[in-house]
N, C-alpha and C positions, 0 to 999 in steps of 0.2 A: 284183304281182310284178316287171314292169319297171321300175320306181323302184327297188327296193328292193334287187332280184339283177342286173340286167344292166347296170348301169352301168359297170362295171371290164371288158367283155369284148369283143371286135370286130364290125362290124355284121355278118358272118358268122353265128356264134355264137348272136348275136339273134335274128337270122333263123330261126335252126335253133330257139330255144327258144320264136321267137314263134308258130311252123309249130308245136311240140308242144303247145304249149297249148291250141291253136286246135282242133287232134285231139284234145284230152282235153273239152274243152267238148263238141263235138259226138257222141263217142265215150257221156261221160255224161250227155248231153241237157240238160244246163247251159243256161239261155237266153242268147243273147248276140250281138251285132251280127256276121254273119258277115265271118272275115278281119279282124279287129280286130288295132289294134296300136297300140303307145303313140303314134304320130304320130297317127292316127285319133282316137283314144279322149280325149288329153289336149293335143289342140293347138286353139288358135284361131289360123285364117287371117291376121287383123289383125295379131294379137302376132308370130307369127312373122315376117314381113313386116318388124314394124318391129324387129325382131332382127337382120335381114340387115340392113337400112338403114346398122345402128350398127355392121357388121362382122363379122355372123356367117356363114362360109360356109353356102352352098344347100344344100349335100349333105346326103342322111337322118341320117347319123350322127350331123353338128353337130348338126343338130336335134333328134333325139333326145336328146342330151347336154344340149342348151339345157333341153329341157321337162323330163329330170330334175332338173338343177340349181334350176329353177323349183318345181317341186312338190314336192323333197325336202323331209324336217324339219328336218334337218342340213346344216352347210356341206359340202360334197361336197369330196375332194381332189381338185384339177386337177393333171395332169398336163401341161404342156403346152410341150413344147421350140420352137414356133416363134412363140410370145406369142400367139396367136390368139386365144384365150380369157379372156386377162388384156387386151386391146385390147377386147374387146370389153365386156369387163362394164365396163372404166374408159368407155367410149363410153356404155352406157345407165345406168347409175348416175350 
C-alpha cells in the first residue's frame, strides 16, 4: 500500500496511515513484523547510505520518496521546486 497510495501525501499523513495499518494488522491478527513501515520493510542500509552520498537528504521523508521511487513500476511524477531530486538522480544514474 505505501508504494502505491502514499506517495503524493506529507510525512504526517503517512504517519497517520502507517499507524492505521499497523492497528488493522494486529487488530485482525494479520502476521507481520511489529511497527513496520516502508523504511523498515523496504530499505537496505547500504543502498540508502549510498543515496545520501550522491545527494539525497537524511530526512525519513526523502527517504521514503527515494525507496518508492526505487521500487515503483512506474516513473513516479517528481515534484520538485528546489532541484533536490533532479540533482540527485542525475548524481546516481
Amino acid at each position: 500500500g505505501s508504494v502505491a497510495y502514499l506517495g503524493a501525501f506529507t510525512a504526517d499523513f503517512r504517519k497517520f496511515m502507517v499507524d492505521e495499518w499497523n492497528g488493522l494488522l494486529k487488530t485482525n491478527e494479520i502476521p507481520h513484523t511489529p511497527n513496520c513501515t516502508i523504511h523498515t520493510t523496504l530499505s537496505d542500509p547500504v543502498s540508502v547510505r549510498a543515496w545520501q552520498i550522491a545527494g539525497l537528504p537524511s530526512d525519513e521523508l526523502s527517504t521514503e520518496n527515494a525507496l518508492i521511487l526505487r521500487k515503483a513500476r512506474r516513473w513516479p511524477l517528481m515534484i520538485d521546486p528546489e532541484t533536490q531530486a533532479n540533482s540527485w538522480i542525475r548524481t546516481l544514474e
